[in-house]
NULOLO-650123 format. One record per residue (C-alpha): residue in one letter; y, z, x; residue number from 1. Coordinates in steps of 0.05 Angstrom, whole numbers, plus 5000, padded with zeros to 4 digits. Each point is the difference from the previous one (the first is absolute). Layout:
aa: A	Y: Y	Z: Z	X: X	i: NUM;
...
END
This chain:
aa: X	Y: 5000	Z: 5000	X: 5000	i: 1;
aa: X	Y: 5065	Z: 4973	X: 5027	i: 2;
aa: X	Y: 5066	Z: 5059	X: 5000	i: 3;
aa: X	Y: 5047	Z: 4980	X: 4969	i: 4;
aa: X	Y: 5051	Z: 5031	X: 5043	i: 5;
aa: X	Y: 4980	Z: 4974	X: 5072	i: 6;
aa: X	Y: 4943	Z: 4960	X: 4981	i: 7;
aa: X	Y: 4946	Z: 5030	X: 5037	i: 8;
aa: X	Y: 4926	Z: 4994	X: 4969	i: 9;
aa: X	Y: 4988	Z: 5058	X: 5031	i: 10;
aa: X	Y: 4997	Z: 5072	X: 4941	i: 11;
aa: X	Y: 4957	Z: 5051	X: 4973	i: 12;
aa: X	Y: 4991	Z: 5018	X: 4937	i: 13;
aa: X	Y: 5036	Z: 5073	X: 4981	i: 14;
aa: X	Y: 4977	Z: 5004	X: 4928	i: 15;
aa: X	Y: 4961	Z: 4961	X: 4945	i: 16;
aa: X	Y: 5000	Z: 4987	X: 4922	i: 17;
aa: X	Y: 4964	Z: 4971	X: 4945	i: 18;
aa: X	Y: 5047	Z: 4981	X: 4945	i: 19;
aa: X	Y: 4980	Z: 5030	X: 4927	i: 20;
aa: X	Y: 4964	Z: 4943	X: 4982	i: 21;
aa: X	Y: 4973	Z: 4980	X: 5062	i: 22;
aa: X	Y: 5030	Z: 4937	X: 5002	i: 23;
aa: X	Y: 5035	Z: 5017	X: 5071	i: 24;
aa: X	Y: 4998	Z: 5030	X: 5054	i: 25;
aa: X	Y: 5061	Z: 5029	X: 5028	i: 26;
aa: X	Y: 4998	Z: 5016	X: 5076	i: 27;
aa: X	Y: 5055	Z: 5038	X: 5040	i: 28;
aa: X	Y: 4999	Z: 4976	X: 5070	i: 29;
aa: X	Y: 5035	Z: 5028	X: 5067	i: 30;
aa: X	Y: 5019	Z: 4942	X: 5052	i: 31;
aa: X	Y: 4973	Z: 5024	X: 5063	i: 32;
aa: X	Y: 5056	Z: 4968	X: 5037	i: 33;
aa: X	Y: 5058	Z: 5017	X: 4973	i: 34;
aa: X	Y: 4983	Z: 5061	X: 4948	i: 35;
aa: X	Y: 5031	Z: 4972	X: 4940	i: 36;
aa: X	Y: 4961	Z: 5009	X: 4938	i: 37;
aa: X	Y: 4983	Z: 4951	X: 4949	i: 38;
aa: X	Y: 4956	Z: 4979	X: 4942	i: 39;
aa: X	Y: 4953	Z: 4952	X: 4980	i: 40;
aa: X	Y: 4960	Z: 4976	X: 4935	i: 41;
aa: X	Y: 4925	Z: 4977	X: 5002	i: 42;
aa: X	Y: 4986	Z: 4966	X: 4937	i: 43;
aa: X	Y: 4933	Z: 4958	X: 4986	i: 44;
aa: X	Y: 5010	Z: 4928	X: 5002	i: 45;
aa: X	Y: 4986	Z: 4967	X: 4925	i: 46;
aa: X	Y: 4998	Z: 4931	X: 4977	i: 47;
aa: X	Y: 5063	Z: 4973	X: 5000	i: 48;
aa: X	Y: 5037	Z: 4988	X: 4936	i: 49;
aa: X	Y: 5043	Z: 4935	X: 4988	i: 50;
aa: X	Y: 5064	Z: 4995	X: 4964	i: 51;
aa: X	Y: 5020	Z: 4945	X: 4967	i: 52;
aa: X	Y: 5081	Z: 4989	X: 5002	i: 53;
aa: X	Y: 5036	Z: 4971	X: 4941	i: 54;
aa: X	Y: 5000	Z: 4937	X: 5040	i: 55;
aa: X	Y: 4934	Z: 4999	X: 5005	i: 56;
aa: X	Y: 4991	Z: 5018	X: 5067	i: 57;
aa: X	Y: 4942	Z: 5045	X: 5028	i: 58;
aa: X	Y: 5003	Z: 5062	X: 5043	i: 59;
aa: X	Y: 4965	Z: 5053	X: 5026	i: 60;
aa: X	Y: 5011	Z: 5070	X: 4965	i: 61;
aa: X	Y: 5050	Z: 5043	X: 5045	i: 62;
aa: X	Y: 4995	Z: 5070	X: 4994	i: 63;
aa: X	Y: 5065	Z: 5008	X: 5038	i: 64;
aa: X	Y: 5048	Z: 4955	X: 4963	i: 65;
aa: X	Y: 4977	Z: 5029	X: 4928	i: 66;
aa: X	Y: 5016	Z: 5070	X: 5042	i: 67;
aa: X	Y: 5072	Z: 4978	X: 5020	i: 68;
aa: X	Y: 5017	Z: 4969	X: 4924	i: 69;
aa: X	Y: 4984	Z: 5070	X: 4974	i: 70;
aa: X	Y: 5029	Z: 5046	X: 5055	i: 71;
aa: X	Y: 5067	Z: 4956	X: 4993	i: 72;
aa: X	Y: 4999	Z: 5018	X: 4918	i: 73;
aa: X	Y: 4988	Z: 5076	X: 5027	i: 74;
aa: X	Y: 5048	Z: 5002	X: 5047	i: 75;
aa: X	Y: 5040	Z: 5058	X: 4993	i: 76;
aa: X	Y: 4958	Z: 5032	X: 4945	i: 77;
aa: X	Y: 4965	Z: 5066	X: 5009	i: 78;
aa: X	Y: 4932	Z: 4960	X: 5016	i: 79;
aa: X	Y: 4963	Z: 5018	X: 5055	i: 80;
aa: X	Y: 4971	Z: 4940	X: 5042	i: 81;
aa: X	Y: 4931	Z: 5027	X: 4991	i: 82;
aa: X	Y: 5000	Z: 4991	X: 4919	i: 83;
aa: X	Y: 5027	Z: 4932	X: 5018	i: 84;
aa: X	Y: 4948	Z: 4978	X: 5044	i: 85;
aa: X	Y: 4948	Z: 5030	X: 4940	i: 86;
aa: X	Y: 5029	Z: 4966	X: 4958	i: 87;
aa: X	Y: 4983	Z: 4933	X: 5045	i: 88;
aa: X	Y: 4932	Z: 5013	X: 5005	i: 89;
aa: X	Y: 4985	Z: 5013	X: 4927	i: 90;
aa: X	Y: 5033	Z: 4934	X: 4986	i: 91;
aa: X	Y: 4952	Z: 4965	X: 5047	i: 92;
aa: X	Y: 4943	Z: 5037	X: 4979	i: 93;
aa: X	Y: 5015	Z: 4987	X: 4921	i: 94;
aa: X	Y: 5004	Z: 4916	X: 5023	i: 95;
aa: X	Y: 4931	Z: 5009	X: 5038	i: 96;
aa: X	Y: 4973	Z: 5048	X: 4948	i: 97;
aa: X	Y: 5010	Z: 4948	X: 4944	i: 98;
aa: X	Y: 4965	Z: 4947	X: 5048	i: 99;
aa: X	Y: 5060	Z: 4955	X: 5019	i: 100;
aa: X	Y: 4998	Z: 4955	X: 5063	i: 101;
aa: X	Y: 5070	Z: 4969	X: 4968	i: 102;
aa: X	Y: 5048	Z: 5029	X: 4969	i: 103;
aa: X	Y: 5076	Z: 4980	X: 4982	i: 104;
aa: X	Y: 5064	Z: 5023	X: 5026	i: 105;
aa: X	Y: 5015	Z: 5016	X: 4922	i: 106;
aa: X	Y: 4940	Z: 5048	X: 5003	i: 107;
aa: X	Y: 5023	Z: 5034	X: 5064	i: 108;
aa: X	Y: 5064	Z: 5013	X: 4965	i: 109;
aa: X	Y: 4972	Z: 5021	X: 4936	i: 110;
aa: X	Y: 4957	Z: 5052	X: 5032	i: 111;
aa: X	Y: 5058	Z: 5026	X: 5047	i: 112;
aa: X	Y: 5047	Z: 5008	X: 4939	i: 113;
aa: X	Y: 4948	Z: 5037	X: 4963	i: 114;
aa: X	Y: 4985	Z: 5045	X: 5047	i: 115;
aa: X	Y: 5068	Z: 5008	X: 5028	i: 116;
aa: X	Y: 5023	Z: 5019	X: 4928	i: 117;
aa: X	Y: 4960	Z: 5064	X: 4995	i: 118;
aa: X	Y: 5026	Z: 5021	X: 5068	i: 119;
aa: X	Y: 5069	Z: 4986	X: 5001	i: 120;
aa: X	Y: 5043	Z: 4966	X: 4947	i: 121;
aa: X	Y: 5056	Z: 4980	X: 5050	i: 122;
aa: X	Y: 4956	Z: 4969	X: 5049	i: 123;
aa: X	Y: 4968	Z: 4972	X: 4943	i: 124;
aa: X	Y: 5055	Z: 4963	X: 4973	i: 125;
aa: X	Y: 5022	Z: 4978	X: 5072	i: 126;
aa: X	Y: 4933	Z: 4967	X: 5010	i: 127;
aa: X	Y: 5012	Z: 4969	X: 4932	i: 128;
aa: X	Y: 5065	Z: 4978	X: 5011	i: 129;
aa: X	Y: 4986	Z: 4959	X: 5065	i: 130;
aa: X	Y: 4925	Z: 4984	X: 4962	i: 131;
aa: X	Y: 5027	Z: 4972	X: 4945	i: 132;
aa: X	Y: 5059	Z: 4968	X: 5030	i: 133;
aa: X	Y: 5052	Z: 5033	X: 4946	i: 134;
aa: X	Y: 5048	Z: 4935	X: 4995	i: 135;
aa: X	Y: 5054	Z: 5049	X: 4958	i: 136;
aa: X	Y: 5019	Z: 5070	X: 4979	i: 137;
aa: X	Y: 4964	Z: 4982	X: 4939	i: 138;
aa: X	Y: 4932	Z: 4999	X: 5020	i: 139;
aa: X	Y: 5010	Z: 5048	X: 5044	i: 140;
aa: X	Y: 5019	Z: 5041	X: 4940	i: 141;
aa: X	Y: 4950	Z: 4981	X: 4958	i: 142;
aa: X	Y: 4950	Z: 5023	X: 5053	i: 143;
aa: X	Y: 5038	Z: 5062	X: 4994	i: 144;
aa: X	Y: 4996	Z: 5006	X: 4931	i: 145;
aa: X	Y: 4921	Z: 4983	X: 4994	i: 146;
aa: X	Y: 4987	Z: 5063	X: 5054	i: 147;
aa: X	Y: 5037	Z: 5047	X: 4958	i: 148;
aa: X	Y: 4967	Z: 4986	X: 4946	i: 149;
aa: X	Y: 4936	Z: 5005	X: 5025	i: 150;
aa: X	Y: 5016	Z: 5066	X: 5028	i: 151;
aa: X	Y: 5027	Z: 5025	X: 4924	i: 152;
aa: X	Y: 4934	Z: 4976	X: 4976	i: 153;
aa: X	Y: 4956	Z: 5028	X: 5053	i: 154;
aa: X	Y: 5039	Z: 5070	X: 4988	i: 155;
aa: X	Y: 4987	Z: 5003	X: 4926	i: 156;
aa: X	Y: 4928	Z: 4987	X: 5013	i: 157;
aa: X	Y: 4993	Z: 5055	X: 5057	i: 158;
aa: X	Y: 5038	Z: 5050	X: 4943	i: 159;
aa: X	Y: 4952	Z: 5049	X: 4973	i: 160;
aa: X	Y: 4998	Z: 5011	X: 4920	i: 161;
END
């Protein structure tokens, strides 16, 4: 493993840890040369997933950029980075869990929205807004409007009688 201070390959592992659902590992390493600390994530290697652009154009999955879209909608919100990169890998896991090799830009979104939404309703409607590319105030509004509502609904059924 390369430091990422003074690139040496030379470390040692200070400390090691399985992630809740054993999805990752998370190592803590030392460099041996210059004694700065970092960390590092071993993750087993799956079948990759395509997305297919609205143009039609194929790529392979990436963790990272669906990891930067949501961090910039959180930015500044009291979410830790940890939830956020949960919240990643239950996304991937629900697209390999239903069986998908392919799967849309439109369902990426979709899914990030509807999780985001029962995290955080700001960084919910910043995904949206960038998502959905809002062309006015209006449909911004309106996407306003449509959370609020769900929220007054979901609060009368939560009400007990």
């Amino acid at each position: 493993m390369k430091c990422p201070y003074c690139s040496s390959t030379e470390s040692k592992v200070t400390d090691k840890r399985e992630s809740e659902n054993e999805e990752h590992t998370r190592r803590r390493r030392e460099c041996l040369k210059c004694q700065k600390r970092f960390t590092t994530y071993e993750r087993v290697e799956l079948s990759n997933l395509i997305v297919v652009k609205k143009d039609g154009n194929r790529q392979q999955w990436s963790r990272d950029k669906v990891l930067n879209g949501i961090i910039k909608a959180c930015e500044k919100r009291p979410i830790p980075l940890e939830d956020v990169e949960k919240l990643v890998d239950e996304i991937e896991a629900d697209f390999r869990n239903e069986g998908l090799t392919e799967i849309t830009t439109a369902q990426i979104g979709e899914k990030i929205m509807n999780k985001l939404k029962e995290i955080d309703e700001i960084a919910y409607i910043r995904f949206a807004s960038v998502y959905r590319e809002f062309a006015d105030i209006t449909s911004f509004e309106k996407e306003l409007k449509q959370l609020l509502n769900n929220k007054r609904v979901k609060k009368r059924g939560s009400k007990s009688v």
